[in-house]
N, C-alpha and C positions, 0 to 999 in steps of 0.2 A: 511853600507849605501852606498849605487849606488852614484858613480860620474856622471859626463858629462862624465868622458871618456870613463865611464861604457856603460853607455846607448848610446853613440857615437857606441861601439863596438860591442854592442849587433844589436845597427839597423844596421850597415853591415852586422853583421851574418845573421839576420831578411828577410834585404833586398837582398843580394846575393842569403838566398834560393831562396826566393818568384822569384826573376828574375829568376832564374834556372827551378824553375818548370813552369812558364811561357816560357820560351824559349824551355823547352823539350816541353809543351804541342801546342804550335803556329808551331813546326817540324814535330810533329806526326800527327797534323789534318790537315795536307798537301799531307798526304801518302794515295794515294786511300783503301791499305790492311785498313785504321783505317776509314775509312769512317762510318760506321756503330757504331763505339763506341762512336766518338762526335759529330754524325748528326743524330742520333734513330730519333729521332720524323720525319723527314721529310722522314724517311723511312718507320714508320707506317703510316704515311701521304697521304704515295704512290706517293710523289713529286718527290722523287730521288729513284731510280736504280743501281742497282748492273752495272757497267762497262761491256760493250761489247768485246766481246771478242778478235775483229779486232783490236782491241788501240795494243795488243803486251803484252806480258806475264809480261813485264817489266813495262810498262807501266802502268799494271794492279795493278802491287806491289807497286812501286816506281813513284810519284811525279819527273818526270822531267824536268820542267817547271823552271827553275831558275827566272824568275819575279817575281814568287808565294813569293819566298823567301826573295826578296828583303820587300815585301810586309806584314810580317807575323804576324804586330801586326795590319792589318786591323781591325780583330776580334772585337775589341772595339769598335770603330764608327758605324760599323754595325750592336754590338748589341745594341745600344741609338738611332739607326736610325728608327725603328719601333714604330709609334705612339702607345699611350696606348690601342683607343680601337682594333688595330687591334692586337695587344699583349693580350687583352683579350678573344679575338673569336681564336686565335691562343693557348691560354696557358689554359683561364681561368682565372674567377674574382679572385681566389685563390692566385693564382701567381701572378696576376697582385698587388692585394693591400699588398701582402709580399715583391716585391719587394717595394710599394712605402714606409713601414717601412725604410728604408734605404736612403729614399729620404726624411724620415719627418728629419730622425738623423740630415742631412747636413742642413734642413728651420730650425734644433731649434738648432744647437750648432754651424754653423757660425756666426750667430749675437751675439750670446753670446759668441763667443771665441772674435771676435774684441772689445767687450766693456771690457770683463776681461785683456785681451793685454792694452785694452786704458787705463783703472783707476784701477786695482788693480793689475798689475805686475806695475809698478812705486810706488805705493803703500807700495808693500810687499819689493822690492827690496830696498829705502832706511830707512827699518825699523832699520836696523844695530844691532836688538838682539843678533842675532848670534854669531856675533864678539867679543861680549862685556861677552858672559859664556866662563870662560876657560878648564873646564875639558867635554865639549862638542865637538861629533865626527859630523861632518856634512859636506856637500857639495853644493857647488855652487848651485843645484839645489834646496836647500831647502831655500836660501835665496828668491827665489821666489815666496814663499808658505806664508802662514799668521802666520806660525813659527816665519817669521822673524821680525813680528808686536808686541814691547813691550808692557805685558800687561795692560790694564786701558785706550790705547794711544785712542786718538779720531780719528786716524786714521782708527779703525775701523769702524766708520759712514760710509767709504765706501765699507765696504764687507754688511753692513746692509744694505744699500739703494740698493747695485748691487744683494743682493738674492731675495730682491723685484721683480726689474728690474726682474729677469732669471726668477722667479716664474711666473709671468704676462705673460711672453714672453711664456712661454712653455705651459700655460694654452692657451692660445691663438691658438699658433699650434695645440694642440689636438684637440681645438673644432673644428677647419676648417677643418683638418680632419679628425673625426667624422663625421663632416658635409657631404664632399666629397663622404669618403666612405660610409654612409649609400644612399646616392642620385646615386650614382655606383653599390650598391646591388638593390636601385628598379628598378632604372633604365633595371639591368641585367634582374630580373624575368620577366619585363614585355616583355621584347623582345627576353626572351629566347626561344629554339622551346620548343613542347610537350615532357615532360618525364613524368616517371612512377610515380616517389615520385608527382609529382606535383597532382595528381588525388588519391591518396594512402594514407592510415593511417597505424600506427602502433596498434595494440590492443591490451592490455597485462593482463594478470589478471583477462582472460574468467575465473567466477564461476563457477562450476561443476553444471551440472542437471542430475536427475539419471534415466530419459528417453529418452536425447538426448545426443548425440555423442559433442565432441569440435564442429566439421564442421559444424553440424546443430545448434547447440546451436546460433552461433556466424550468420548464415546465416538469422534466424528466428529474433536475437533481432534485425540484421538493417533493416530488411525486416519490420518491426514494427514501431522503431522509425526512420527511414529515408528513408520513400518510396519511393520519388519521387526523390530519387540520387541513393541512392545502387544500385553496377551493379554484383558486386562478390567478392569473396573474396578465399586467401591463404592461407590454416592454417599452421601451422611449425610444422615441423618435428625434431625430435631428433636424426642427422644425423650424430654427430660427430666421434662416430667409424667408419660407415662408411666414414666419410669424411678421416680420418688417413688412412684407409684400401688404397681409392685412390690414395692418396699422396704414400703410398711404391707402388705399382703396378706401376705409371709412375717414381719414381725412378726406378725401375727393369727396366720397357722399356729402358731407357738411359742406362742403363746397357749393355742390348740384342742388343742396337744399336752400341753401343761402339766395340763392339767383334765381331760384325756384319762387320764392315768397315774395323776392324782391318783386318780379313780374307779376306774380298774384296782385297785389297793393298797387302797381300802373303797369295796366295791362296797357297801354299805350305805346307804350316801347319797349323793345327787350332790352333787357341789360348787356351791356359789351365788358369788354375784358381785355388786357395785353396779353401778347403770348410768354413773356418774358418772364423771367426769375418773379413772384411776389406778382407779378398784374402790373409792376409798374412801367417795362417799355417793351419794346416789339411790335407786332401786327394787330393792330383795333381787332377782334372776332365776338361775334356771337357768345356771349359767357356760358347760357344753358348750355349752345350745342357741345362748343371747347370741352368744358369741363365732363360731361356726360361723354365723348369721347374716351377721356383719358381715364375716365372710370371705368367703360368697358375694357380699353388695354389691359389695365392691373386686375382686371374679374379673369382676362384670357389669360393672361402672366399668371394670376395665383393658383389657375385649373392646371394649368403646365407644371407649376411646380408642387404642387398636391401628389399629381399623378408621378410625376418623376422621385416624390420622398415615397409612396406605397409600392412603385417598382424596383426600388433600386436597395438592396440587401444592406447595404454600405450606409445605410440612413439610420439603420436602427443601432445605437450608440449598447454597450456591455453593462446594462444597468437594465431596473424592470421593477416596476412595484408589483410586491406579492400579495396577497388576499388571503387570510385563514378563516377558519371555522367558528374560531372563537377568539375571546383574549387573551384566553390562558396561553394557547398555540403562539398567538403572535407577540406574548411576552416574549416564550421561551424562542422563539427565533430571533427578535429585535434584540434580547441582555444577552446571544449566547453567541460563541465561534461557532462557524460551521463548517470548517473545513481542517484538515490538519495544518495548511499552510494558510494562516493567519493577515497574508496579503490581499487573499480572490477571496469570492462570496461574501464579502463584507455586508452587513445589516445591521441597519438601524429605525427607529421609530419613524416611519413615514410623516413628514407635514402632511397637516391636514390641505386638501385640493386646493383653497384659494390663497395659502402659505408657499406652495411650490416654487419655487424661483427658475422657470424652464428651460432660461437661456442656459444654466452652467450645469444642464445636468448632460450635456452633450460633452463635456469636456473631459478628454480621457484623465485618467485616475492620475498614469503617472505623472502628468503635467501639472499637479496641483501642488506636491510638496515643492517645484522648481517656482511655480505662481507665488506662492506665498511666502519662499524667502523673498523673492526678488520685493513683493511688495512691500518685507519688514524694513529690507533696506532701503525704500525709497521714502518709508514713513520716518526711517530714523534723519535722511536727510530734510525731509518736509518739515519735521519738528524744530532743528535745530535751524536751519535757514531759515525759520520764515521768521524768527528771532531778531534777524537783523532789520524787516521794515517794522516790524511793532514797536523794538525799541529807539528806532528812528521817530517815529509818530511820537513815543510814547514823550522824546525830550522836547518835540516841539510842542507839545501839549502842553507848555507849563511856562513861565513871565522869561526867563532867562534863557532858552531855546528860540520865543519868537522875537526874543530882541536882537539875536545873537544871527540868525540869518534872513531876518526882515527888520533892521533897525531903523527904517524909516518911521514905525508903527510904533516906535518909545513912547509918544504922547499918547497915542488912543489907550495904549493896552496898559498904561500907566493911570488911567481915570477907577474908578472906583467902583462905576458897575461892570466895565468892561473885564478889569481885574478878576470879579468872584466869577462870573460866569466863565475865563478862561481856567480857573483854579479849581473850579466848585463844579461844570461842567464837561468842558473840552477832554479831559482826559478819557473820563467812562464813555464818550459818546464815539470818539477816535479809535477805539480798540470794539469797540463794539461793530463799526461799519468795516472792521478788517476781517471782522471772523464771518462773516457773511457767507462767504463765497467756500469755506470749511466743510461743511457739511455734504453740500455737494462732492466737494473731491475724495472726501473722505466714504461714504457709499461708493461712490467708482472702482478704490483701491479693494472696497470692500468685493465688489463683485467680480473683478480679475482674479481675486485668489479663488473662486469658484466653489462659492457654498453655496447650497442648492434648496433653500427657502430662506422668504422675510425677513420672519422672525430671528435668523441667527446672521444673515444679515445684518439687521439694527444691531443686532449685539454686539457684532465685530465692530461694527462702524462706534458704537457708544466708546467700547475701550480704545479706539483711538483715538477719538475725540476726547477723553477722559485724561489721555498721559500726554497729549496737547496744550490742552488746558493745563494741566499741573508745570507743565515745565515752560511754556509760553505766557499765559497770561496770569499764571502768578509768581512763578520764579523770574517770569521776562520782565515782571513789574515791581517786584519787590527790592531788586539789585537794579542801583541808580546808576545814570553815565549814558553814553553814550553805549550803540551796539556794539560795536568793537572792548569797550572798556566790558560790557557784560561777559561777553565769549572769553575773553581774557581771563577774567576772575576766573571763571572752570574751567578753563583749559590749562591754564598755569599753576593753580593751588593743586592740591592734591587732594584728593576725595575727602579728607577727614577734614580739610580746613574748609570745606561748601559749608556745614550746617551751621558754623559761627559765622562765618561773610554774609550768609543769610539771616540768620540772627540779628545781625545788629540792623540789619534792614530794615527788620518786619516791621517793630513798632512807627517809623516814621512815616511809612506807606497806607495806616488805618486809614487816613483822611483819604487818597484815591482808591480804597476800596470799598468806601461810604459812597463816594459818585459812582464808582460802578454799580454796587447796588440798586441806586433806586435809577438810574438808569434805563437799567436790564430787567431789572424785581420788578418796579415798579409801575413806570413808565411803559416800558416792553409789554406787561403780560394784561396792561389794561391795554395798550395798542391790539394784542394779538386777538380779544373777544369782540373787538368790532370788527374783522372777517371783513375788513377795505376792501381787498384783491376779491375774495367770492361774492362779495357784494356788487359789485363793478361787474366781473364776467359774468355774474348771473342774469343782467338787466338786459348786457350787450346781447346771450346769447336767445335772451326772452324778446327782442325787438327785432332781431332779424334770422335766428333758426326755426323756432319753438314754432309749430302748427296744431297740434295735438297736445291735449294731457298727457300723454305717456311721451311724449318730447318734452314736455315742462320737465317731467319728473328725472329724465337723464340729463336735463340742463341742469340739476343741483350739483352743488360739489360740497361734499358731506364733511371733507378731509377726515384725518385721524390725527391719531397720535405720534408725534415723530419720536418714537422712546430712540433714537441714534443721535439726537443732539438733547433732548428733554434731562434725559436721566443725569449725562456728564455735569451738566449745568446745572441740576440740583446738588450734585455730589460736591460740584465746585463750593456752591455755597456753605455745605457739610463743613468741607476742608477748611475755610474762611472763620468760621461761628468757632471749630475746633482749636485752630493757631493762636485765632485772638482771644479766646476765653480769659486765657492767663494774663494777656501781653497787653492788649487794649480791649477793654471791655467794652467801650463807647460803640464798638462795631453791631455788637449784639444785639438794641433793636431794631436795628433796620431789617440783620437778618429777619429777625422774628416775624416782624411786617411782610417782607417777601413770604415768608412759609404760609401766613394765615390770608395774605388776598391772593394768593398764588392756588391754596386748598378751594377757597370758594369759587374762584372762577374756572378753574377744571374741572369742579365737579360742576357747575352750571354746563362745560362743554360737552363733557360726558355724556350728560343726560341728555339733551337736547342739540349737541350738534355731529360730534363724531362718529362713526363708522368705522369702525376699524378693521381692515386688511387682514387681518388673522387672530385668531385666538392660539396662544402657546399654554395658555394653563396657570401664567408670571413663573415660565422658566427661566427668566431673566433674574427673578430675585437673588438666588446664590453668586450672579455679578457684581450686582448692587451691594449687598453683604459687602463682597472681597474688595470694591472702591472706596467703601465707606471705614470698613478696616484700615485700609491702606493709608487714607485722609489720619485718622489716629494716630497711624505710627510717625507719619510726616510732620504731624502734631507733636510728637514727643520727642522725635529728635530736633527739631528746629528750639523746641524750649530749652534740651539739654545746650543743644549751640547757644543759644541766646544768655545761659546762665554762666554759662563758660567765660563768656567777654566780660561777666560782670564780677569779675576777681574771686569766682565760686565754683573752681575746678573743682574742691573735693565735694562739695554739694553735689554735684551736677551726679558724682556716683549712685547719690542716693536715687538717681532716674534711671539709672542702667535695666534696675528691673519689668520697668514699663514696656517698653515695644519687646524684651520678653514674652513678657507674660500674655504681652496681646496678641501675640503671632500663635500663643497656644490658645489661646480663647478663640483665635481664629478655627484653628484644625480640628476642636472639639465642636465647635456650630458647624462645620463641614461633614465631618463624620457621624455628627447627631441627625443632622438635616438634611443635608443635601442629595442623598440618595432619595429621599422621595421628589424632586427636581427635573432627575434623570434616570430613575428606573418604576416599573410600574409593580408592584408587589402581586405575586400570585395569586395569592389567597382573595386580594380586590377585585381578581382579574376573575377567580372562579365562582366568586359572588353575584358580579355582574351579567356570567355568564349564565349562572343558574337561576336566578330572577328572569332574564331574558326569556329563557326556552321555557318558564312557566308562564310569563305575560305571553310572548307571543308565538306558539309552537307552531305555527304554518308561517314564519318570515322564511322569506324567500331570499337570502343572503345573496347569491349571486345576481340578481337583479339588481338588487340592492347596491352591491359594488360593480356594474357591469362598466358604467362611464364615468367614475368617482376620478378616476386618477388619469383621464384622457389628454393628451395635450387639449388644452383651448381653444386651435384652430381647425383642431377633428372633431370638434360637439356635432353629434349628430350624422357625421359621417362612420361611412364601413371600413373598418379596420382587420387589418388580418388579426385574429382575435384568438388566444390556445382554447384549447381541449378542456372545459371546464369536468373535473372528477366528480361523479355522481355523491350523493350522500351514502348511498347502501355498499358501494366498489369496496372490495375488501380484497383486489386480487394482488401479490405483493411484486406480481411480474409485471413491469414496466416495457412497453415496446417500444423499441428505438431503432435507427436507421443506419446504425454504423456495419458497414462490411467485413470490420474486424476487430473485435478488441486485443489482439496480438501484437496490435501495431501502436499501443497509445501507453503513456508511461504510465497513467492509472490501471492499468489491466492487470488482470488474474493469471495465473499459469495454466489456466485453461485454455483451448485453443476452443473457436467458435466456429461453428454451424449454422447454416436457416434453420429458425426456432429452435434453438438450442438454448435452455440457460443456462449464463455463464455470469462468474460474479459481475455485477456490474458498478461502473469505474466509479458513482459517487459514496458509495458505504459497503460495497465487498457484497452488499446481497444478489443475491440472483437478479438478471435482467433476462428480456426475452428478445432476442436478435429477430 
């Protein structure tokens, strides 16, 4: 069990890094050579400039300016100094309401850290339990906790009245913002300019016709059921070899460029090369000639396989993005069925082009509900196995673990600094280098189940990473033992005995979830603004790629936001500040800490270093809501558990009401809210439209969407392209190519003729054979 002088030791360690990486990183964004690795965006901006050449070669390198330095934690006030909405038209709604996550932590857990400071540390601390067990190990900081509240006391009436209290309070914060951010999201659409997704549907689940191609199938049913908006449409292609094909040829390029400069700088000798895996063994050759070879191969391989995806019928996958007239059209197509069979022609709101996720839009439809069990069940195993090495780690992580299977090491780990640093550090640092390798696999599982942009991507990937977290590194962490003795506990009790076995856990476990904090809070997120890794490849790729300005400028790497591991990890913290409010209040500055240098250094990243991969609108918010909910309710049953143990079963009734009444508080912010989220309201839609055609009544729409939604590796090439419908076409006969419509189980009881209209198979009107 962590002392004060544990966790005293550890937050020097915590805090001496976090200062360390803050002072290397406030050194290095003073050096013009780093200009570009912590100032990208204002460089794709075109606001800032590469440095002139007349400043002096030193100059150019090296920050001379000694003021600057005096100066070097301006950074901060600078980046609070930018109002929200010019941080939005600057970063994006995206970033804008991920950062105010950060901002909600500090509106809901300072009021509730000064009421828990005001009545339940006086509270806990003259409980005097503690004192009074003799063969009990503990520490100053648990007398703080409601450990040190003997059971039955009536002094517990104030941890029941203050979960009230924290519940109210936090209920309260979510719906204002809720409220906030949904009136920030319409607000955005309605003043955002014209994009692609906004006039765009997604179509997925074209039925096969066995006289029309995809293209025509898909051109004729809108041309039918939505005459007076359909303007065109894209069908998709099955371009993922070639997409790989791409991706090696421009590695190869970086290759031929790399050998290229090298020989430029000593023209004396050419540079050689192995033929083997990496250059390291095979046949000495020629590097320019080699590589320049193999780069022509994959240019001849990618014209083969181009020409073989626009020859071959079978490439073009039963999906198509659609294009309308206006908003209003492609509301009513994107929120409506369109078909009586509720399976085919499915529609939904297009991602916007660089949202697309292209690989999965090839995968046929029915394969997605068989995808996405398969994946539920391998995440249920991933959660629960991976249980067993965390809470392996998690018992060597502490004096009785490492003496237990390295007892040679009794004398060192028995010294007094060695001690807090295994007590006070070892644990958060052990469970932090395990979750590393999560994120990635967790995107993976995300993209087998085959959603077809980014953005819902991260999202999927967030909620697993989310119920990972909940059941891994704080249910894996809060119940002591060995793995085996953890699995036991749940698998042997029965559901209603988890929230007390977890209960009596909670409180003793505050002290390792103080070292996870400043860890992960602290340590971590000043690690993450010194941008080591982009700093490092940007210098490697400026010394031997970079020829040009416009080569500098694609050697930046801007990153983004990883909202698929960002959000879970703040929510966790949510759940943490939530559980302990009551339990151990000693927890709650550190959170605080995390939330407010967490606020200022994303919003510094925002501004100035991020680029982010897509805008959604913060359709993620109604997620973030429903984790943050949930954190509440986990909150309220683990206190009923916890009061339970403490001889206060009939008290504990007095709680029954709470994850009630929160589950409806949930459904009422859902039904209040959330449709503006996921549906676009008409009347914004015919606002936007009719402003549009008074600004600008000669836009040329179909231009305008002609190569919006093209796969990536067709920019600029000739695609088999439909029949774009004129503005003035009012004719409601459609011509089509089928021989017979006698023979299709859509058809009319008419029998057909050349140019005869006969109903036609998508809505019963007339078509023209």
């Amino acid at each position: 069990m962590a002392s004060l002088q544990d966790i005293g030791f550890s937050a020097a360690i915590n805090l001496m890094s976090a200062f360390a990486f803050l002072f290397a990183f406030a050194m290095l964004r003073l050096q013009p050579v780093n200009d570009r690795v912590y100032f990208p965006k204002w460089y794709l901006k075109g606001i800032r400039g590469s440095p002139t050449r007349s400043r002096g070669v030193m100059n150019r390198f090296v920050n001379l300016d000694w003021t600057t330095y005096v100066k070097f934690l301006n950074w901060m006030p600078a980046a609070l100094r930018m109002p929200e909405p010019e941080l939005i038209e600057h970063a994006g709604l995206d970033s804008a309401v991920y950062i105010r996550i950060y901002l909600l932590g500090l509106k809901m857990f300072v009021p509730i850290t000064v009421f828990a400071f005001g009545v339940l540390v006086p509270v806990n601390w003259t409980g005097e339990t503690l004192d009074k067990i003799d063969d009990l190990t503990f520490s100053n900081v648990d007398k703080l906790s409601i450990s040190n509240v003997p059971p039955g006391s009536p002094r517990f009436w104030a941890h029941l009245s203050m979960t009230y209290v924290f519940s109210i309070w936090a209920c309260y914060v979510l719906y204002m913002e809720y409220k906030t951010v949904a009136t920030m999201r319409l607000r955005h659409l309605a003043s955002e300019t014209r994009r692609p997704d906004q006039l765009t549907v997604l179509v997925r689940n074209v039925p096969p016709d066995p006289d029309e191609s995809v293209n025509e199938h898909v051109e004729h049913f809108f041309c039918v059921n939505h005459p007076d908006h359909y303007l065109c449409h894209q069908v998709v292609y099955n371009a993922n070899d070639l997409a790989k094909v791409v991706a090696q040829r421009k590695a190869m390029q970086n290759w031929v460029t790399y050998y290229e400069n090298k020989y430029e700088r000593k023209p004396s000798s050419r540079p050689t090369t192995k033929t083997g895996y990496g250059g390291f063994w095979g046949t000495t050759v020629d590097a320019i000639d080699f590589y320049t070879s193999k780069l022509q191969n994959l240019a001849e391989q990618e014209a083969v396989e181009r020409e073989k995806i626009m020859n071959d019928p079978m490439a073009i996958v039963p999906a198509a993005f659609v294009s309308f007239r206006s908003r209003w059209g492609t509301a009513v197509c994107a929120q409506t069925q369109q078909c009586h069979n509720p399976t085919i022609w499915l529609t939904e709101w297009a991602p916007e082009p660089r949202d697309v996720f292209w690989d999965n839009l090839a995968i046929p439809y029915v394969e997605l509900s068989i995808r996405r069990l398969l994946t539920t069940i391998a995440l249920f195993f991933l959660i629960f196995c991976f249980m067993i090495p965390i809470a392996f780690v998690q018992s060597l992580a502490n004096l009785e673990g490492i003496q237990k299977v390295l007892p040679f090491l009794k004398p060192l780990i028995e010294m007094k600094t060695v001690k807090s640093v295994i007590q006070g550090f070892l644990p958060g640092i052990a469970l932090k280098i395990f979750l590393i390798i999560l994120p990635t696999l967790l995107m993976t599982m995300s993209q087998i189940e085959g959603y077809t942009s980014l953005s819902y991507l991260d999202r999927r990937s967030a909620e697993k990473y989310f119920w990972f977290i909940i059941v891994n590194v704080f249910l894996g962490s809060i119940i002591t033992g060995t793995a085996f003795q953890q699995l036991k506990s749940f698998l042997e009790q029965p559901p209603t005995e988890i929230p007390k076995t977890v209960g009596v856990s909670i409180p003793m476990k505050a002290t390792f979830f103080i070292t996870y904090i400043m860890v992960d809070g602290w340590a971590g997120i000043a690690a993450e603004i010194l941008r080591l890794v982009p700093l490092v490849v940007f210098h490697l790729k400026n010394a031997f790629l970079v020829k040009t300005e416009q080569d500098r400028q694609q050697a930046m790497d801007p990153g983004h936001l990883d909202f698929a591991t960002s959000e879970p990890r703040i929510q966790f913290y949510f759940l943490l500040g939530l559980v302990y409010a009551a339990v151990a209040p000693i927890l709650l500055p550190f959170i605080i800490v995390f939330f407010a240098f967490s606020y200022v250094v994303f919003r510094h990243q925002v501004i100035n270093v991020y680029d982010q991969k897509y805008e959604s609108g913060a359709r993620y918010w109604p997620d973030v809501h429903r984790r943050l909910t949930i954190c509440l309710i986990i909150s309220q049953l683990l206190m009923m558990g916890l009061l339970s143990t403490k001889k206060l079963a009939k008290v504990t009734v007095l709680l029954l009401p709470q994850p009630i009444l929160t589950i409806w508080f949930y459904r009422y912010c859902a039904g209040r809210f959330e449709s503006a989220f996921s549906r676009f309201p008409l009347q914004e839609a015919m606002v936007k439209d009719t402003l549009e055609k008074a600004t600008e009544p000669n836009l040329n729409l179909k231009e305008y969407l002609k190569d919006a939604y093209v796969h990536p590796v067709f920019k600029g090439k000739d695609l088999d392209r439909p029949r774009v419908v004129d503005e003035e076409e009012s004719n409601p006969l459609v011509p089509t190519r089928r021989t017979s419509q006698a023979t299709t189980r859509y058809n009319s009881e008419a029998s057909s003729t050349t140019n005869t209209p006969v109903a036609n198979k998508h809505s019963g009107s007339p078509g023209t054979m």
